[in-house]
N, C-alpha and C positions, 0 to 999 in steps of 0.2 A: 291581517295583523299577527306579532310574532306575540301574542300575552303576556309580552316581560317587559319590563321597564327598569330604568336603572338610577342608583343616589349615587352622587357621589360628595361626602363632605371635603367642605376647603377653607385651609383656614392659611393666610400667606403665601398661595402655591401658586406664582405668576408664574417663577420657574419654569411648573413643571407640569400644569395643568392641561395646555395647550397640545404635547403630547399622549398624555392620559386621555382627550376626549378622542385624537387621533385615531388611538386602541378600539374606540369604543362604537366610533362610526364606520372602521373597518372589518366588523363582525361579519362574518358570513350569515346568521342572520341578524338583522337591524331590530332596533330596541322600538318600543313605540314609541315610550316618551324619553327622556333623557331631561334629569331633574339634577343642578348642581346647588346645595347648600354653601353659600358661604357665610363661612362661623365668624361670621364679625374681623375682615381682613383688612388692615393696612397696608398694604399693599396693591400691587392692581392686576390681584387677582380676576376680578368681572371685567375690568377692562380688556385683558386679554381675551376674555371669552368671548366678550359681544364683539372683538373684531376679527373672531374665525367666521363669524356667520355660517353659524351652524346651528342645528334645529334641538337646542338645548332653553332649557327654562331656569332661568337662579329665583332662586328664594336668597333673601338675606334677612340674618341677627345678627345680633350682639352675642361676640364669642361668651359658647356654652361648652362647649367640647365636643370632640365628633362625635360623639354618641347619641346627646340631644339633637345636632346636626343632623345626622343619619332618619331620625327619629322623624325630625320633620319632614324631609322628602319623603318617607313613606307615606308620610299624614297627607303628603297631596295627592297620592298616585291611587288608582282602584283598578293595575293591573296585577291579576293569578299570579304573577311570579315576579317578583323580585330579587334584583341583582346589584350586588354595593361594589363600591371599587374606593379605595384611596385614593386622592388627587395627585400622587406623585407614584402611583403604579402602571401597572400595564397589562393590558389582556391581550393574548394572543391572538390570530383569526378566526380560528376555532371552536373558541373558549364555549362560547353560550350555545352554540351548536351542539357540541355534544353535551354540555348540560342537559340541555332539553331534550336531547334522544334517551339519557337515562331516564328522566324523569317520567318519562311516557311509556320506557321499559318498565318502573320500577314506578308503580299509580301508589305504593304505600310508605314511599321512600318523600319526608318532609323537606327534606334540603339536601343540596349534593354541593361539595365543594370537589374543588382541583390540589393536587401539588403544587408549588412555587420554585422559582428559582430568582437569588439574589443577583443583582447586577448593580454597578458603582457609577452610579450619579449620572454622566450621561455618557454613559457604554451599555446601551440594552443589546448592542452585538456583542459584545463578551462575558454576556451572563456565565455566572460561574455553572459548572459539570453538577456538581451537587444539589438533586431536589429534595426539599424536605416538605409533608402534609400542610398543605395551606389550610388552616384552621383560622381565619380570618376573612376579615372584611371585603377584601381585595378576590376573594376566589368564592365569595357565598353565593348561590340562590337558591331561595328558599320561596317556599309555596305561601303566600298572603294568609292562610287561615293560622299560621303558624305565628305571623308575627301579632295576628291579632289577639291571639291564644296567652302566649307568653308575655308581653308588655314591653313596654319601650326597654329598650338597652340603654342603662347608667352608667353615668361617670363617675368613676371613681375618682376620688384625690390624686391628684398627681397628672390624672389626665392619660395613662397606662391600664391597659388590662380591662376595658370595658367589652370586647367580643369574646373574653375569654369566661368572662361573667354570664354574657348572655348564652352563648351556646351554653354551658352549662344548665344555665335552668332550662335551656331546648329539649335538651336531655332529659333532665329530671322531670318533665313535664311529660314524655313516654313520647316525644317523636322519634323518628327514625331518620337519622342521619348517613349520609355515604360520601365517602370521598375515592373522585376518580385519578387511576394511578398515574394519565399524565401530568407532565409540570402544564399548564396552559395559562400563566400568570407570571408578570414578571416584580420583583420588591424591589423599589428602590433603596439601595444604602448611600445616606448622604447628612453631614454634619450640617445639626439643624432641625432634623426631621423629630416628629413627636417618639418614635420608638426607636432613634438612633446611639446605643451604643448603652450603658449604663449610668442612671442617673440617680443618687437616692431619694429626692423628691418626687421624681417621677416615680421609681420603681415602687412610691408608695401605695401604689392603686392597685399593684398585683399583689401585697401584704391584704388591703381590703376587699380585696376579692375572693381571697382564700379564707378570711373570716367571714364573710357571709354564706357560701357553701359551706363552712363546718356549721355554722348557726341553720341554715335550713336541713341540715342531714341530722343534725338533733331532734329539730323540730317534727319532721318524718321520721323518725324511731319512737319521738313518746307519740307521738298520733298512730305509731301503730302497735304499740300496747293495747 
C-alpha cells in the first residue's frame, strides 16, 4: 500500500475530469483509494467517470462548494496522507512520488506542496515557462493528523479563497509546511472555471477570508496579554 489517497472535488467538470483522473492513475506511485466528490453536477460529470472504469469511488450532494466537497472525501478516507487535486487540473508522473520522498525525509514537515504551471484549456503540451508556488488544492499533501487538527476547510461567499483560508489557519495552528521547487502540477485556464479571471461576486470570499485572519490574529494578541 502507497498510505495516500486522493479527493478530488467536481462540480460540472465532464469536460475535463476524464483527463484529470488520467493524471492520477498515472502516478508513479498509485494512490490506494481515489475518492471523486461531486458537488451537486448538472452535467455528466459521473457519467463520464463510471465509463473510464476505473478504480475510483463518487460520493455525491447537492452543490456546497468545493471545500465542503473536499471536506467530505476526506470524511471517507482513513489514509496517513492525503492528496486533493481540482477536477480540471493535472499532476504530473512524478508528482506524489517525490511528495512522499520529502515527507519521509522531512518526519516534521506537515504538508508539502509543489510549484505549478498555467496551461489554456486543452493544451497541457504548451504549459506556459513561468512556474509560480502552488499554494493550493491541486499540488497539496498533507499528513491526516493535520486535517484532523485544523477543521474542515470553509467556503467562503462567492465560492473563492477557501484553501487560502485553510492553509492559513495550517499555519497558525504551528504546522510546518514546504513547498517543493519543482513545477509537478498543471492549472488549468479556461472561461468558466471557478477561479477564472476576475469576478466581483466571486472575488468576495477572498475579502472574507482576509477578515477572518485579521479577526483570529486579534484574537491571538489579546489571548496573549
Amino acid at each position: 500500500m502507497s498510505n495516500y489517497s486522493v479527493v478530488i472535488p467536481a462540480f460540472n467538470a465532464a469536460a475535463t475530469i476524464a483527463e484529470t483522473l488520467r493524471s492520477v492513475v498515472a502516478q508513479s506511485v498509485k494512490p490506494d483509494t481515489i475518492i471523486v466528490v461531486d458537488d451537486g453536477s448538472t452535467d455528466d460529470t459521473v457519467a463520464v467517470i463510471n465509463a473510464m472504469s476505473l478504480p475510483v469511488r463518487v460520493l455525491r450532494q447537492e452543490n456546497a462548494g468545493p471545500g465542503s466537497a473536499t471536506n467530505r472525501g476526506i470524511a471517507a478516507l482513513s489514509a496517513p496522507l492525503i492528496a486533493t487535486l481540482d477536477a480540471d487540473d493535472l499532476w504530473l508522473p512524478t508528482k506524489i512520488e517525490e511528495q512522499l520522498a520529502h515527507l519521509r525525509r522531512s518526519p516534521a514537515t506537515a504538508g508539502v506542496f509543489t510549484h505549478i504551471r498555467n496551461f489554456r484549456d486543452d493544451r497541457p503540451d504548451a504549459a506556459e515557462i513561468a512556474v509560480t508556488p502552488g499554494w493550493s488544492r491541486s499540488t497539496m499533501m498533507m499528513r491526516r493528523e493535520v486535517v484532523d487538527a485544523v477543521g474542515p476547510i470553509v467556503d467562503p461567499p462567492g465560492g473563492r479563497g477557501e484553501m487560502i483560508d485553510w492553509i492559513a489557519r495550517v499555519r497558525e495552528a504551528g504546522f510546518v509546511l514546504d513547498m517543493l521547487g519543482e513545477a509537478l502540477a498543471l492549472r488549468r485556464i479556461r472561461p468558466g472555471s471557478l477561479s477564472y479571471g476576475r469576478d466581483a461576486q466571486r472575488d468576495r470570499g477572498y475579502i472574507a477570508v482576509a477578515r477572518l485572519a485579521m479577526q483570529r490574529r486579534a484574537r491571538n494578541k489579546v489571548g496573549s496579554i
